[in-house]
N, C-alpha and C positions, 0 to 999 in steps of 0.2 A: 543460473550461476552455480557454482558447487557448493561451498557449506555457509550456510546460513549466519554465521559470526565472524564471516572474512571481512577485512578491509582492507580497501586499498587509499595510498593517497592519491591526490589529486593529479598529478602526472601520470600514474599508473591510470588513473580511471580515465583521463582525455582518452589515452592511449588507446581503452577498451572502446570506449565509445566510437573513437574516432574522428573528435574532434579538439580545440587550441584549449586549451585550462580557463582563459577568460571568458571561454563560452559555457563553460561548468559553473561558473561564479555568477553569470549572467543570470541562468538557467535557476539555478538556485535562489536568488532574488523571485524569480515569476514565479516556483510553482512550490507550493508551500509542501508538497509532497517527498521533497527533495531536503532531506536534514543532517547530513553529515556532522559526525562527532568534528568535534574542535580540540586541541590539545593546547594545554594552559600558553602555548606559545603562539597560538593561534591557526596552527597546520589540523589541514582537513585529514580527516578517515574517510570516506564512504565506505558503507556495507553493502552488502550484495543487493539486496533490496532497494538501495539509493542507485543502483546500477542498470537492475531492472526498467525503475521511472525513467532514467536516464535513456535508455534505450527504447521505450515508448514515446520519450518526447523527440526522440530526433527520428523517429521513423515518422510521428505526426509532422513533424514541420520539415523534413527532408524529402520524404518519401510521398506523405498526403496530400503536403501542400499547403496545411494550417500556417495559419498566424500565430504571434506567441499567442495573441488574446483567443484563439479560434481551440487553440491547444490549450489552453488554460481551462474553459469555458464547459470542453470536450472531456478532460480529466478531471474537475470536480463532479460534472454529471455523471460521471462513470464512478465515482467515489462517492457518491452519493447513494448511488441507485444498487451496489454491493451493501452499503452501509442500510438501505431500506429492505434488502433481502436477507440478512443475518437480523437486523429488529424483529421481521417477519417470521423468519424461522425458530426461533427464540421466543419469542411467542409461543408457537405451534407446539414448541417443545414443552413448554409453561403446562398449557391446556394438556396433553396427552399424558404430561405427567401426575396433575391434579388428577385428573379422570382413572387411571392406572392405580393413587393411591386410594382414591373413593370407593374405585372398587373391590380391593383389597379388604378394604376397611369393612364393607361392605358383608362381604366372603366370609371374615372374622366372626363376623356378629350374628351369621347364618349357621356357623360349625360349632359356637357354642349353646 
């Protein structure tokens, strides 16, 4: 999508997606990924990001062939297994930076 703090409402986003607004309401019930702002009146925002999921979920059950539960099931394991390679990497990052300051430290205490 284009800029990362657009929102559209809920007629504008069927629109995008391509399908009825009660299947956006639907949708957002099953897949916890999907969280459009509310406005103290109760009308939806989605951001681009909710637009994205949106667009993954209906190529899974349009195009794949999933169940919601098949697409549900499909999208926490893929949210998971990102959410275990930033732990990972983050880590990595942890250790290379201890080690980077160690030796530093190290260096200091050799040039005095």
């Amino acid at each position: 999508m284009n800029e990362d703090n657009s929102f559209f409402t809920i007629s504008k986003t069927a629109k995008i997606i391509g399908v009825q607004s009660h299947v956006l309401r639907f949708w957002e019930k099953k897949f916890n990924s999907i969280n459009p702002k509310k406005s103290s009146s109760g009308r939806r925002y989605y951001s681009s990001k909710d637009i994205e999921y949106l667009l993954k979920i209906k190529n899974l059950l349009y195009k794949e062939g999933f169940t919601i539960k098949g697409a549900m099931k499909f999208i926490e394991k893929q949210h998971k297994t990102s959410h275990d390679i930033n732990y990972n990497l983050n880590l990595k990052i942890t250790k290379a930076l201890t080690l980077l300051k160690d030796g530093a430290n190290i260096i200091k205490r050799n040039l005095n």
